[in-house]
Every structure is written in C-alpha cells, then in structure tokens.
Steps between C-alpha positions, in 0.01 A plus 500: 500500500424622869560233708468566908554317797193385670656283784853517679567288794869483720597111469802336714825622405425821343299399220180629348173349368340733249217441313427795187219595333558280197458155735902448473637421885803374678818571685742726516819446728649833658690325723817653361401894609418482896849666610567685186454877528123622517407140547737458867155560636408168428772310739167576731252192290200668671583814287506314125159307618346873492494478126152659290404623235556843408187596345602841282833351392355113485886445637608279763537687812588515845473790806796552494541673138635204311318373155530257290352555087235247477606493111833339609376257750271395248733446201715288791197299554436419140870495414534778230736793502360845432636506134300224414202663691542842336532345142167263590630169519318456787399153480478298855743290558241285586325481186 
C-alpha cells in the first residue's frame, strides 16, 4: 500500500488538514509540540503556516528542517497504530 499526501493545510491551533492519495482526510492536532525542542520555532504561528509537501520524501515539511512521516499522520487520522498497519488491518475507521 503506498499511500501519499496530496493536500496539507495549517488550521487554527496547530492542526493539520491532510488529504492522501487513497481519499482518507482530516485533522491532526500538533498543538502539543510548538515549544518543544526542534519545534520552539513554532512559538512564531507564521512559521508552522509554512507547511508543504515534501515531494521526494512525501513527508510533512517545513523550511526550517522539521518533518513530519505522512505514514503517522495518516494512521492518526484513521485511528490505527502502526502494528495494526504493518500486519494489514488497515480497515478505516470509518468503514
């Protein structure tokens, strides 16, 4: 299964819309990093809201040498942990 991101977009509050390749979407709250280590760069908002796309990695990046693994954001979205990925149980939470 290759799933990639094909939409990420900086919401209030330091959460993420993504959309993947597989037509899953939704949210991901990161308000718990900004302050933490790498991620003190995001006390300034106007840095986080400079989130792409990273298009050799398909990871969630920003300028400023922090990424996110797409894989994980997307198991968050669809609430699975990676054991039940890797083993594939991957059925949507949805379904």
């Amino acid at each position: 299964m290759n799933i990639k991101p094909i939409t990420v977009k900086p919401l209030e509050d330091y959460m993420l819309f993504l959309e993947f390749s597989d037509g899953i979407s939704g949210k991901v709250d990161l308000s718990e990093l900004p302050g933490k280590g790498i991620f003190s760069i995001w006390k300034d908002y106007e840095k986080f809201r400079q989130v792409c796309i990273d298009p050799e990695t398909d990871s969630i990046s920003w300028d400023d040498g922090i990424e996110l693994d797409s894989l994980n954001l997307y198991l968050k979205i669809i609430g699975k942990s990676f054991e039940e990925w890797k083993s594939g149980q991957l059925e949507h939470a949805a379904d």
